[in-house]
VEXDREN-2710 file (C-alpha; in Angstrom, 1 decimal):
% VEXDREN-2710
k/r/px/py/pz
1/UNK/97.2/84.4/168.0
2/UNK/97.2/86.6/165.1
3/UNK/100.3/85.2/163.9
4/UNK/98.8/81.8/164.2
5/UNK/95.6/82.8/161.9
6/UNK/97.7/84.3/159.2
7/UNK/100.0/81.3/159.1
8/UNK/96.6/79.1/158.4
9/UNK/95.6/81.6/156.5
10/UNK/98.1/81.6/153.9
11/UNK/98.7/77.6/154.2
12/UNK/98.6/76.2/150.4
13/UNK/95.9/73.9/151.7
14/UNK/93.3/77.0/152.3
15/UNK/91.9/76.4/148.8
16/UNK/91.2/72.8/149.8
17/UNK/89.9/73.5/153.3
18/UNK/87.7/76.2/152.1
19/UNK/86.0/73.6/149.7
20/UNK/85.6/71.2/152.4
21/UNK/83.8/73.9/154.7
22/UNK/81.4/74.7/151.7
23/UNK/80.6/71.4/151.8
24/UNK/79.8/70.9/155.4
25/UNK/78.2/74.6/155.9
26/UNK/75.9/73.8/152.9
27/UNK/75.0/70.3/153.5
28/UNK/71.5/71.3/155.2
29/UNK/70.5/72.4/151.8
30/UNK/70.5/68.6/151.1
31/UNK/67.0/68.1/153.0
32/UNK/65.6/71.5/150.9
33/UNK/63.2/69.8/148.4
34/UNK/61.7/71.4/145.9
35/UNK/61.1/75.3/144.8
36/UNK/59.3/77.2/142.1
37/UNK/60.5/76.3/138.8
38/UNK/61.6/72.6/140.1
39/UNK/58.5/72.2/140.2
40/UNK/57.8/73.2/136.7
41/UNK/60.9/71.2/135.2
42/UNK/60.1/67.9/137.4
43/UNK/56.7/67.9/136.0
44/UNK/58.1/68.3/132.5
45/UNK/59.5/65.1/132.7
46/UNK/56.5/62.8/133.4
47/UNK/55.0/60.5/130.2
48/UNK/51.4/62.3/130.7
49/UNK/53.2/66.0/129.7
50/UNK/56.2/66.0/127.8
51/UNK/58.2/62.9/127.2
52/UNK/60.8/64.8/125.6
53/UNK/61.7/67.2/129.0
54/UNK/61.6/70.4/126.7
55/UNK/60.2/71.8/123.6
56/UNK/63.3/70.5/121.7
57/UNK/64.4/68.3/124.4
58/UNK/66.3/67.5/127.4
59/UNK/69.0/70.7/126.7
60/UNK/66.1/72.8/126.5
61/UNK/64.0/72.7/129.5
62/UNK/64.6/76.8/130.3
63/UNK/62.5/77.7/127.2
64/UNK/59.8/78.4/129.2
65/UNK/58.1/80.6/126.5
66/UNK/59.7/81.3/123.0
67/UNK/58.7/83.2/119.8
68/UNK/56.0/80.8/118.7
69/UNK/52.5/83.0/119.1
70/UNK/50.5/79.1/119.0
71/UNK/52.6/77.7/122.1
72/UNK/51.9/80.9/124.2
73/UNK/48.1/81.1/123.2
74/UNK/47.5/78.0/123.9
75/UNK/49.5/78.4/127.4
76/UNK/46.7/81.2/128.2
77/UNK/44.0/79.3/127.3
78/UNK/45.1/77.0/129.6
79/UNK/45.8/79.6/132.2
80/UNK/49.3/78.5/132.7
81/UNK/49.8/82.2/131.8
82/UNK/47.3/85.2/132.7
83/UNK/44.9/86.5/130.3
84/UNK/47.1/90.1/130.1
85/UNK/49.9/88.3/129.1
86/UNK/51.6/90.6/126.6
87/UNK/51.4/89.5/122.7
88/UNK/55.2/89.9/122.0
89/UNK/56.3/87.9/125.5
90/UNK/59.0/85.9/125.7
91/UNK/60.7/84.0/128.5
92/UNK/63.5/81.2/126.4
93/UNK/67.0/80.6/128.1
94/UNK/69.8/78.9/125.8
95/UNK/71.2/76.5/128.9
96/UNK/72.0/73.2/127.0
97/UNK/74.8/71.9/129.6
98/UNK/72.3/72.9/133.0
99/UNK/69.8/71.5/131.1
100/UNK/71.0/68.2/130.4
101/UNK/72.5/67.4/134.3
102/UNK/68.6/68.3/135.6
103/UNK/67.1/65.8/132.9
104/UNK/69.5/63.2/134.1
105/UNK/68.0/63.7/137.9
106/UNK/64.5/64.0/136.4
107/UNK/64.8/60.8/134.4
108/UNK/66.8/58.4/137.5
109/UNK/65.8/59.9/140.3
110/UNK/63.0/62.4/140.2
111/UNK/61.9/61.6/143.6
112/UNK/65.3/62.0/145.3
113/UNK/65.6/66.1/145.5
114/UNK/68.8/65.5/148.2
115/UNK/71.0/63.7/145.3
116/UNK/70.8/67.0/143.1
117/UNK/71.4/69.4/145.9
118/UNK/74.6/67.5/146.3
119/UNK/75.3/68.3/142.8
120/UNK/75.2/72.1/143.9
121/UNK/77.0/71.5/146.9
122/UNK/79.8/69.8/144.9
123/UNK/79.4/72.5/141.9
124/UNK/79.9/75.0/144.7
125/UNK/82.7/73.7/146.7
126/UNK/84.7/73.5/143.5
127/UNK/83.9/76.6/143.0
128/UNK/85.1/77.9/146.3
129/UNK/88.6/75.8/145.3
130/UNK/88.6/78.3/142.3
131/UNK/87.8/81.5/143.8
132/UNK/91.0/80.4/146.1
133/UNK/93.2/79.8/143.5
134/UNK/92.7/83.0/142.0
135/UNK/92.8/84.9/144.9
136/UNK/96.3/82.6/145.6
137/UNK/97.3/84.2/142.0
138/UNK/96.9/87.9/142.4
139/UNK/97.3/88.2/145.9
140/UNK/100.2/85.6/146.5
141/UNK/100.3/82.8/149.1
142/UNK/99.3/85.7/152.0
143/UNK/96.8/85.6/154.5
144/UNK/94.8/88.0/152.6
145/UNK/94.1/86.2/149.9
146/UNK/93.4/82.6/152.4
147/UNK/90.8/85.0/153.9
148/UNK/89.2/86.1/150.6
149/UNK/88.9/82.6/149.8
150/UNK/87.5/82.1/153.4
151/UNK/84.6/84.8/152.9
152/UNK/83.7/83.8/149.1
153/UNK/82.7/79.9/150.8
154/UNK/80.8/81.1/153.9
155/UNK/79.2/84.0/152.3
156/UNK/75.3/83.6/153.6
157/UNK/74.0/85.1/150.2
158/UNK/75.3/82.3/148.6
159/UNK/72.5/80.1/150.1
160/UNK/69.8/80.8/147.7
161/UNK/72.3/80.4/145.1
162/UNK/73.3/76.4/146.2
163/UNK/70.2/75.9/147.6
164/UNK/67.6/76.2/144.6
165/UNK/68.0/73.2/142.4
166/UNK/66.9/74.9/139.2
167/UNK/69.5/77.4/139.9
168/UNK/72.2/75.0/139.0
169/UNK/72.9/76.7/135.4
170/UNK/74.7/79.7/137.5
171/UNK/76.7/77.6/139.4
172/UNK/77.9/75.8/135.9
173/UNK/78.3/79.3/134.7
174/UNK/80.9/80.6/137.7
175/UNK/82.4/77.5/137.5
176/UNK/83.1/78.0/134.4
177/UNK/84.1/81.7/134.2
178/UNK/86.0/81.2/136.7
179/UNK/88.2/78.7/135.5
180/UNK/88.3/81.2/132.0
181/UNK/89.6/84.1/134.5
182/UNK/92.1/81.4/136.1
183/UNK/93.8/79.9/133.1
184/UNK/93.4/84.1/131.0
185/UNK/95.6/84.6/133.9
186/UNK/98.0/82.0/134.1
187/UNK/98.6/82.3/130.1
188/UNK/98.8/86.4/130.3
189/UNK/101.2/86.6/133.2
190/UNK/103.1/83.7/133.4
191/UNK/103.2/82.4/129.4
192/UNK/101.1/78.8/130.0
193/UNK/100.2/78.4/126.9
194/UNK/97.5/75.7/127.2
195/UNK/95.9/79.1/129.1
196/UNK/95.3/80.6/125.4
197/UNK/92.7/77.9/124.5
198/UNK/92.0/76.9/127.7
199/UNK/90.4/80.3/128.6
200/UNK/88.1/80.5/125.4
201/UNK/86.8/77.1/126.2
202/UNK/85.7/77.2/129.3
203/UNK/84.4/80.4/128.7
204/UNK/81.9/78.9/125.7
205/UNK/80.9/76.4/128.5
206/UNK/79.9/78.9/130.8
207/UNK/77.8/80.4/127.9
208/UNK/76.4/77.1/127.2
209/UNK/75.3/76.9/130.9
210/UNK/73.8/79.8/131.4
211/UNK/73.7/83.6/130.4
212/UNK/75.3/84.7/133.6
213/UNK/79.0/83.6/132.5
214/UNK/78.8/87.0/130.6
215/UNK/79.7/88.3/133.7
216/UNK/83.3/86.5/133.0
217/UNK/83.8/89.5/130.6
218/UNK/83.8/92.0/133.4
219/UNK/87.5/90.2/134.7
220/UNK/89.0/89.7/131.4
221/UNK/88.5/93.3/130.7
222/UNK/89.5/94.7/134.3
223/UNK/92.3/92.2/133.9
224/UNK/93.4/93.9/130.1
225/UNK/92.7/97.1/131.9
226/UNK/95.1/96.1/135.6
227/UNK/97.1/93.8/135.6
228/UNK/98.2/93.1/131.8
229/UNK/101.3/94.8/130.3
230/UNK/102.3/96.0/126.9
231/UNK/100.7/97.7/124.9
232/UNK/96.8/98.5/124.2
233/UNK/96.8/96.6/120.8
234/UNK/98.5/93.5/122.7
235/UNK/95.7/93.5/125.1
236/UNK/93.0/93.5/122.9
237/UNK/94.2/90.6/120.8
238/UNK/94.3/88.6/123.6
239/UNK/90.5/89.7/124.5
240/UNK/89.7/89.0/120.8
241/UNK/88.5/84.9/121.3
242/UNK/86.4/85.7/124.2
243/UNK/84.3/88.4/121.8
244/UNK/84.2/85.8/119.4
245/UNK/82.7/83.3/121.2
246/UNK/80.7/86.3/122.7
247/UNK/79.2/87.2/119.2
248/UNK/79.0/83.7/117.4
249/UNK/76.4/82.8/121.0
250/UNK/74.7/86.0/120.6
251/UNK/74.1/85.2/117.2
252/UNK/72.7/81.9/118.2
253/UNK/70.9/83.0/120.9
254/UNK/68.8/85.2/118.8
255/UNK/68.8/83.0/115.3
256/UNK/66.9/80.0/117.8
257/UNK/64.6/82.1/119.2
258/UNK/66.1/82.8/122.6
259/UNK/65.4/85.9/125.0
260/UNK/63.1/87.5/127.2
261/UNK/60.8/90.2/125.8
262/UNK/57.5/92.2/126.8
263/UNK/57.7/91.3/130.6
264/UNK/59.0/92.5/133.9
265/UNK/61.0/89.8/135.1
266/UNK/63.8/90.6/132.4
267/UNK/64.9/93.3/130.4
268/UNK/66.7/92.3/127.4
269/UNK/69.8/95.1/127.1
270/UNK/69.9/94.9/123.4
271/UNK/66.4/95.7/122.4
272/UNK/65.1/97.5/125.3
273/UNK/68.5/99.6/126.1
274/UNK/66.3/102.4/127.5
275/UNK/64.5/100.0/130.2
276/UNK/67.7/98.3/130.3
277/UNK/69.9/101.3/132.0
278/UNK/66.8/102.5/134.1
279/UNK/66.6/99.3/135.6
280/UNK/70.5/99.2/136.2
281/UNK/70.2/102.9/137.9
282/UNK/67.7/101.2/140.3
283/UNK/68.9/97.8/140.5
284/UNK/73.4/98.0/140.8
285/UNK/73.2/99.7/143.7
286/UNK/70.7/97.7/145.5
287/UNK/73.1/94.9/144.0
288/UNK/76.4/96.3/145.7
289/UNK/75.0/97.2/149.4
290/UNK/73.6/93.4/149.4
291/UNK/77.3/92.2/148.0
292/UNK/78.8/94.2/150.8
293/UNK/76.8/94.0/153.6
294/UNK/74.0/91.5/155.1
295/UNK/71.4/93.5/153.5
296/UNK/69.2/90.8/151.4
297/UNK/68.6/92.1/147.8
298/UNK/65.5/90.0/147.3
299/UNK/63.7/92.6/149.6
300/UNK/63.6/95.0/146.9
301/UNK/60.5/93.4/145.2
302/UNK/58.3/94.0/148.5
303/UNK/59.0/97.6/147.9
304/UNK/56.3/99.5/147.3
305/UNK/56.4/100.9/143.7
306/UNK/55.6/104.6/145.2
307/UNK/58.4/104.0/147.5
308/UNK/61.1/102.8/145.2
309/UNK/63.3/106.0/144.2
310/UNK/63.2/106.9/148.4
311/UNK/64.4/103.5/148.9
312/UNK/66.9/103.9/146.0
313/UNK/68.3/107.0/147.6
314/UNK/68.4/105.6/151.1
315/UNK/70.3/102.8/149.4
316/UNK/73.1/105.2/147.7
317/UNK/73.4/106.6/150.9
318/UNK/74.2/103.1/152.9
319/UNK/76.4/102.6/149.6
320/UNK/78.5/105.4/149.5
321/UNK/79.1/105.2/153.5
322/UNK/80.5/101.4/152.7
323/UNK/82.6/102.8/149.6
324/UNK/84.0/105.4/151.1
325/UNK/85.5/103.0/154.6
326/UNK/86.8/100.9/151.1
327/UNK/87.9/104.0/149.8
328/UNK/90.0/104.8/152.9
329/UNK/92.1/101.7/153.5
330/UNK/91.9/99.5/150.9
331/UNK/95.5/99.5/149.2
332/UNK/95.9/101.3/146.2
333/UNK/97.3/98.7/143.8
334/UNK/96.5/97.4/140.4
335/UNK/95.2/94.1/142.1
336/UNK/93.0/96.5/144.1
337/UNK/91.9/97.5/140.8
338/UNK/91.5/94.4/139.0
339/UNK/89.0/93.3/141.9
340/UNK/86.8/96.6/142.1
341/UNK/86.2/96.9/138.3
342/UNK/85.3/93.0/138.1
343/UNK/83.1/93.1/140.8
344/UNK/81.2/96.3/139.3
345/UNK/80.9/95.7/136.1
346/UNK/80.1/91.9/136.7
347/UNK/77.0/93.0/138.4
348/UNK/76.1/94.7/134.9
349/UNK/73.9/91.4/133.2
350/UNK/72.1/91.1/136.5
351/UNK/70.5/94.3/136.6
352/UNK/68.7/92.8/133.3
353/UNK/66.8/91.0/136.1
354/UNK/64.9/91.7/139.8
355/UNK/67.5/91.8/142.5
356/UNK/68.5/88.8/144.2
357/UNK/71.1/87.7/146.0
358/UNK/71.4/84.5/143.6
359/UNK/73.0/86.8/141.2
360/UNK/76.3/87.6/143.8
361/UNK/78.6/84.8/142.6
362/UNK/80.4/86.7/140.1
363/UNK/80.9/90.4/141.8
364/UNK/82.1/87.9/145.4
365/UNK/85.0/86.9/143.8
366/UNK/86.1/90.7/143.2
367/UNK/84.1/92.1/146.3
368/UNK/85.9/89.2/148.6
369/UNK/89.1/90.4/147.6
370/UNK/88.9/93.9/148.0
371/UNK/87.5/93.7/151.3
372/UNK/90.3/91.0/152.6
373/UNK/92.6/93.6/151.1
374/UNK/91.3/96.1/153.5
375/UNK/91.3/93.9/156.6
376/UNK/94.9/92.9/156.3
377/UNK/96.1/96.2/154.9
378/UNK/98.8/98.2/156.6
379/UNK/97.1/101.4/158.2
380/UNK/100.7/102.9/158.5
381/UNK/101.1/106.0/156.0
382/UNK/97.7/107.0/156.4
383/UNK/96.3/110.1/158.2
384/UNK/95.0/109.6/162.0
385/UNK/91.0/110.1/160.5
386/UNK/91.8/107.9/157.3
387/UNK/93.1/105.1/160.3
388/UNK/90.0/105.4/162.2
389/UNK/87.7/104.9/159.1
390/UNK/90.1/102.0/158.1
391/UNK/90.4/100.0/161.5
392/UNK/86.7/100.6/162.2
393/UNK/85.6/99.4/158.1
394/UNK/87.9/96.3/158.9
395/UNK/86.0/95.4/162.1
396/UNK/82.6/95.7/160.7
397/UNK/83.8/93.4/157.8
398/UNK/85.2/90.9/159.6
399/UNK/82.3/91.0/161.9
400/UNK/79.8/90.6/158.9
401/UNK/81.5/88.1/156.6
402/UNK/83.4/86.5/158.6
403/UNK/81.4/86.1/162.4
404/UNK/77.7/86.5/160.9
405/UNK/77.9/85.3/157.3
406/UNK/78.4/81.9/158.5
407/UNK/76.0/81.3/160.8
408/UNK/73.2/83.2/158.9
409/UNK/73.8/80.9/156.4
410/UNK/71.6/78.0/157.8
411/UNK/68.8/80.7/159.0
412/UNK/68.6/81.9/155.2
413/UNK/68.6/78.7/153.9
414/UNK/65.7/77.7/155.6
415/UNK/63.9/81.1/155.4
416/UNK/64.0/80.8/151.6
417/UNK/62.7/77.2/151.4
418/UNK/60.0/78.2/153.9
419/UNK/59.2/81.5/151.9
420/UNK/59.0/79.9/148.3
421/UNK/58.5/76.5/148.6
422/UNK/56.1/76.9/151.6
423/UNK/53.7/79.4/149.6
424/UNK/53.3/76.7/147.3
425/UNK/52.6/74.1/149.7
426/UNK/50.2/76.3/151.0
427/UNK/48.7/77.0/147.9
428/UNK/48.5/73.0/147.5
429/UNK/46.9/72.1/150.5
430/UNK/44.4/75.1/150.7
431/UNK/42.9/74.5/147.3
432/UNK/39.5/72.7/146.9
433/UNK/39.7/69.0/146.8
434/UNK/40.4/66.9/143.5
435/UNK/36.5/65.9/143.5
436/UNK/35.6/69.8/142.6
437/UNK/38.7/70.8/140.8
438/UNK/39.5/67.9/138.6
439/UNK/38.8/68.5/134.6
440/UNK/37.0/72.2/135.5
441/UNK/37.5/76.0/135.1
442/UNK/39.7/77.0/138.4
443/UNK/38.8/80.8/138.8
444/UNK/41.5/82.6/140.9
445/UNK/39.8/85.9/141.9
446/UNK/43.0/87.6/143.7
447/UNK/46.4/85.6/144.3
448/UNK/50.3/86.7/145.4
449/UNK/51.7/86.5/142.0
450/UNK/50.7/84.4/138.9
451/UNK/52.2/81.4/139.8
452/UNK/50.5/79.9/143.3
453/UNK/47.9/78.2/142.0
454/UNK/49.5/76.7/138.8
455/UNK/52.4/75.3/141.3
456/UNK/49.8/74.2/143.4
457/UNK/48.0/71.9/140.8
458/UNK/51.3/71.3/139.9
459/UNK/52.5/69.9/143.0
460/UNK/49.2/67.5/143.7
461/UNK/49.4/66.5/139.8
462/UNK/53.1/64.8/141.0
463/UNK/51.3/63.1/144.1
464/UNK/48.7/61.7/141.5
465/UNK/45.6/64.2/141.7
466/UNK/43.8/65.3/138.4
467/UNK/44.2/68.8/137.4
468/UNK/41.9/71.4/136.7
469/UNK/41.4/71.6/133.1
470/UNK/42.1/75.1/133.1
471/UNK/43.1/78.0/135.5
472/UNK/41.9/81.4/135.4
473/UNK/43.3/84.4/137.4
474/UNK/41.8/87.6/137.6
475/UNK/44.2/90.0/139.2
476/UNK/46.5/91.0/141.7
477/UNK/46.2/92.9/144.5
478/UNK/49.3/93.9/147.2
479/UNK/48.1/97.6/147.3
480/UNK/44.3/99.2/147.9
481/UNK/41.4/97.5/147.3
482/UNK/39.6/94.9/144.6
483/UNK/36.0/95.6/143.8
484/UNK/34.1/92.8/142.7
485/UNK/30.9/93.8/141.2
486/UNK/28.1/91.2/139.6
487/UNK/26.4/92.8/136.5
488/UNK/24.5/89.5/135.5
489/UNK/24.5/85.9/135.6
490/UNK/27.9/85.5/133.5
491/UNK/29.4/89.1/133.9
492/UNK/32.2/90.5/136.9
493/UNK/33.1/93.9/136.9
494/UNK/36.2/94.2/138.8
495/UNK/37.8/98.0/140.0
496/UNK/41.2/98.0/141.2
497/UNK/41.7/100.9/143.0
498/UNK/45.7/101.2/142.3
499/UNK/45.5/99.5/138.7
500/UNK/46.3/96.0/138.0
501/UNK/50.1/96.9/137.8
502/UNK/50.5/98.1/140.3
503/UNK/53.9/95.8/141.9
504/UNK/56.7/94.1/140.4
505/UNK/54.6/90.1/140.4
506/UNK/51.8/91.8/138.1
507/UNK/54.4/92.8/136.1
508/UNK/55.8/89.1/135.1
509/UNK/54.0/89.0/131.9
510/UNK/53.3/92.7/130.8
511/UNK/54.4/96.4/131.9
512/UNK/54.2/99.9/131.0
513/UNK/56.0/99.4/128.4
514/UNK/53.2/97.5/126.3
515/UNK/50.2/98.8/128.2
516/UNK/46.7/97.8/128.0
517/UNK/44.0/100.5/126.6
518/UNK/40.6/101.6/127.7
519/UNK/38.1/99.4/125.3
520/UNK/40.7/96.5/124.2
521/UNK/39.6/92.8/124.7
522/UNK/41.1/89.5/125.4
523/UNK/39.7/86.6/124.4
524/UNK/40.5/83.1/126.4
525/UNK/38.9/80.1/126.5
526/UNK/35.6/79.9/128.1
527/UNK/36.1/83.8/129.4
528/UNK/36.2/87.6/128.0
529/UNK/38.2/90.3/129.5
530/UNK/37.4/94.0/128.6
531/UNK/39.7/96.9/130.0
532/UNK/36.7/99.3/130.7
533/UNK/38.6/102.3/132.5
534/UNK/42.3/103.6/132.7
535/UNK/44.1/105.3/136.6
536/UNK/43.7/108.2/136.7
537/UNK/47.2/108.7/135.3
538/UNK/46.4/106.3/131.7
539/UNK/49.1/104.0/132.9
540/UNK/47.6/100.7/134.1
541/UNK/43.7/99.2/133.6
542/UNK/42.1/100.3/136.7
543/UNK/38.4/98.6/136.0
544/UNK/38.1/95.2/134.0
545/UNK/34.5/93.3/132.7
546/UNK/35.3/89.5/133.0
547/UNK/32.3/87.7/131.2
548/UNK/32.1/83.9/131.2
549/UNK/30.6/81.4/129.1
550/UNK/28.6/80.1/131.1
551/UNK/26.6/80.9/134.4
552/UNK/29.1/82.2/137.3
553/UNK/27.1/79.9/139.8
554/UNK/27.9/76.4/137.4
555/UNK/29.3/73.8/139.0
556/UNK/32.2/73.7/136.0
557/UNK/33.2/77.2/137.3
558/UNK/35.5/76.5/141.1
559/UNK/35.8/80.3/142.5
560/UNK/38.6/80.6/145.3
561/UNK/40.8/83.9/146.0
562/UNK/43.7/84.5/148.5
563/UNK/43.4/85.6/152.2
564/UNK/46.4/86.1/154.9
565/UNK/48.8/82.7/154.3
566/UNK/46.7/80.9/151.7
567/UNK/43.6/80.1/149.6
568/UNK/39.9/80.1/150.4
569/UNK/36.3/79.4/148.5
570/UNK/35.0/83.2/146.8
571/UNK/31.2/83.5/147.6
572/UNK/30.5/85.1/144.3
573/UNK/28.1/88.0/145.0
574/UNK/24.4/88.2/143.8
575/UNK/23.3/89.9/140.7
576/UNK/23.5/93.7/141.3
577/UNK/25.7/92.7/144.4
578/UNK/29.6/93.3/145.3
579/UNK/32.4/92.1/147.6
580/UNK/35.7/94.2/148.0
581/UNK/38.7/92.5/149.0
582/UNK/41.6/94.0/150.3
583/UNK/45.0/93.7/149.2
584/UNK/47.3/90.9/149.8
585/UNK/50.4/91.5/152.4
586/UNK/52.8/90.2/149.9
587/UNK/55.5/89.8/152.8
588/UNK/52.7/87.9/154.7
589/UNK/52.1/85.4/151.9
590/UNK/55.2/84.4/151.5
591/UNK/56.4/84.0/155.2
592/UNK/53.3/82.3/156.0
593/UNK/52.8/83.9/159.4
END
């Protein structure tokens, strides 16, 4: 039987049969719909917006927020960002090539979400035919390197990854990369020569797709460091296109006004290096357990913030345990090597960003074939303890990417449409009806994140429903209590008893790092926020004075906050009066039960 398996295993139609089962294991993803920023780029699309898809066009629907200080003010005036939105915030993604295959769906078939799933799917099984060839190139035509090939298509973290349509730039990106690492290869270590051009090439692609192919440094460097030979200067010139292409993007990037700045959703490496490696120190090896084991990354942002360097520490500990069975019988080789540096340091531009297992494809390719290495190594040579620890890591990692991956892969791909897509069409269904919202002030007292109700309107704006004219939030609360206090007719004073950022979705559009001070106000349309009182600690705005232009009782004024699963009318409290509502169960809202 075993005999058998490696025989498949190392058939030269794995790489094609891998692809194939990609296909057919991700094909629920087809009936998925619709999540979070789809909603936001579908909507883009329609005459009454934005003929033009993006603020310079169809490449350029990820510039969500650039450098011009007009666009984002008028974006908080309209509420489609909070009123604590920092000054300097930026949220602008160079992605011409992803950009362009979404406003071909958006402009032929905007209402047929199954047709660009299958453009994942597809992206993604050729992508699996990739990973297989490499793996067919540094580990030879073995069994090992059919069942790295095997793992990198069934992997269940993959499913977020193929199964959010807006995601699509990463997938452009590995498939890219990828094919940079292929043909790097082929030129270094066999003398193709088409390889030398080749490489560079696709590697600008990957750039043009999205800022996740600088991850393809991470393999052209451990493959310098590995598996090249000759001398240092030799494998530096060959490195020498890539940086080129490298700096005349970066250059680009920043000359159009492209990056992410002032929030918490990324840290930009280059002008924030300090935030940068804190948030790598935190974030890698949250990163590496989930790349190793069936422990979901994206559950880091429902830890508590006075929780997190426990959880980080609990996390090294799960880490190391996993690295040392690695450690113990995975072969020591320079294709050993090549894979464990690749899949480290690829994780590097991810920590620039909350964990997620969306961010995996680059470190699977390197992960997948250190751990097939250890399942088909030899044990003989090593010490009776080192054996055990070997034989037993083996087991557990055949029983976790190869029995459980694959069927956890439909589970998670549900559990993720259900989770994101279905707190929006909660937030949809449980806001007040068109009659009341249509053309007024939509006051959001407390909410999950900043987003719900805007994706909401959105949402209904698609099925025809007017919007609100404009949206205001409040706050957020996942943690203590919100005090909502009336001082007069037009005038909220609002305590939060752990600060308004207090958790990572408060965080989206401001942190620490450009905090708000006792006295300062914020002036939006129609409504004046004051930061009346610091925590205890001077780090976050723990009471805010919200005063309106206008009575709080007028009908232009539509007051709704969130309870349990979804929204519900706020009875605004009499003059001299308060209501205190208690924190959202952040896990709760976005599960839905």
């Amino acid at each position: 039987m075993i005999q058998k398996l490696k025989r498949l295993l190392s058939s030269r139609h794995v790489p094609l049969a891998v692809a194939l089962l990609a296909v057919v294991l991700f094909a629920p993803t087809l009936g998925t719909g619709y999540m979070m920023d789809d909603h936001v780029h579908r909507i883009s699309f329609l005459p009454e917006i934005r003929a033009q898809g993006g603020p310079w066009g169809d490449w350029d629907i990820f510039r969500f927020q650039d450098a011009d200080r007009g666009h984002l003010h008028r974006d908080m005036d309209r509420g489609t960002l909070p009123w604590w939105t920092a000054p300097d915030f930026r949220l602008a993604f160079l992605r011409p090539l992803a950009s362009l295959t979404h406003a071909v769906d958006y402009r032929l078939w905007p209402d047929a979400p199954a047709v660009m799933h299958a453009q994942n799917i597809a992206l993604f099984a050729i992508l699996a035919l990739l990973a297989a060839a490499i793996y067919r190139r540094t580990l030879g035509a073995t069994a090992c390197a059919g069942l790295a090939a095997l793992m990198f298509a069934v992997d269940d973290a993959h499913a977020f990854t193929v199964g959010w349509i807006a995601n699509r730039n990463a997938l452009w990106a590995a498939l890219f990369g990828f094919t940079a690492v292929w043909a790097h290869d082929r030129w270094r270590r066999e003398g193709w020569r088409p390889g030398a051009a080749l490489g560079p090439a696709a590697y600008a692609l990957g750039m043009l797709s999205a800022e996740a192919a600088a991850a393809t440094l991470a393999y052209l460097f451990a493959h310098a460091v590995w598996l090249e030979r000759g001398g240092v200067v030799a494998r530096v010139r060959a490195l020498l296109p890539y940086a080129a292409v490298a700096l005349a993007w970066a250059v680009a990037y920043r000359a159009l006004g492209y990056g992410a700045a002032a929030g918490g959703l990324y840290v930009d490496p280059v002008h924030e290096p300090a935030a940068y490696l804190a948030a790598a120190v935190e974030r890698l090896p949250v990163l590496l357990l989930a790349q190793l084991t069936l422990v979901p990354s994206g559950l880091w942002i429902f830890v508590p913030e006075q929780h997190v360097v426990a959880a980080v520490a609990v996390v090294l500990v799960l880490l190391g345990l996993v690295a040392a069975a690695l450690w113990a019988g995975v072969p020591r080789t320079r294709v050993s090597g090549f894979f464990a540096t690749g899949a480290v340091l690829s994780l590097l531009p991810a920590c620039a960003t909350w964990p997620n297992d969306r961010l995996l494809l680059f470190s699977g390719l390197g992960a997948f074939g250190l751990i097939a290495s250890l399942i088909a190594a030899s044990r003989e040579g090593l010490g009776r303890g080192a054996r055990r620890v070997a034989r037993g890591a083996a087991v557990a990692m055949v029983a976790i990417h190869v029995v459980l991956a694959p069927l956890l892969l439909v589970p998670r791909l549900s559990s993720n449409a259900r989770m994101f897509d279905g707190l929006v069409q909660r937030a949809a269904s449980s806001l007040p009806p068109e009659a009341e919202i249509a053309g007024r002030t939509l006051v959001v007292v407390n909410a999950p994140d900043t987003i719900a109700a805007g994706l909401g309107v959105t949402t209904r704006f698609i099925k025809g429903e007017r919007m609100p004219a404009v949206i205001r939030q409040l706050g957020l609360t996942s943690a203590g209590t919100m005090r909502v206090a009336r001082r007069d007719e037009r005038t909220l004073d609002v305590t939060f008893s752990e600060g308004l950022f207090h958790n990572a979705m408060s965080k989206i559009h401001r942190t620490e790092r450009d905090p708000l001070r006792a006295g300062e106000r914020i002036e939006v349309s129609g409504m004046t926020a004051t930061v009346l009182s610091l925590t205890p600690d001077g780090s976050r705005p723990q009471r805010v004075e919200f005063r309106f232009d206008r009575p709080l009782e007028d009908p232009e004024l539509v007051w709704v906050t969130w309870r349990d699963t979804q929204f519900e009318r706020f009875d605004l409290p009499p003059v001299g009066g308060e209501r205190v509502l208690d924190a959202i169960d952040l896990q709760r809202a976005f599960a839905g039960t």
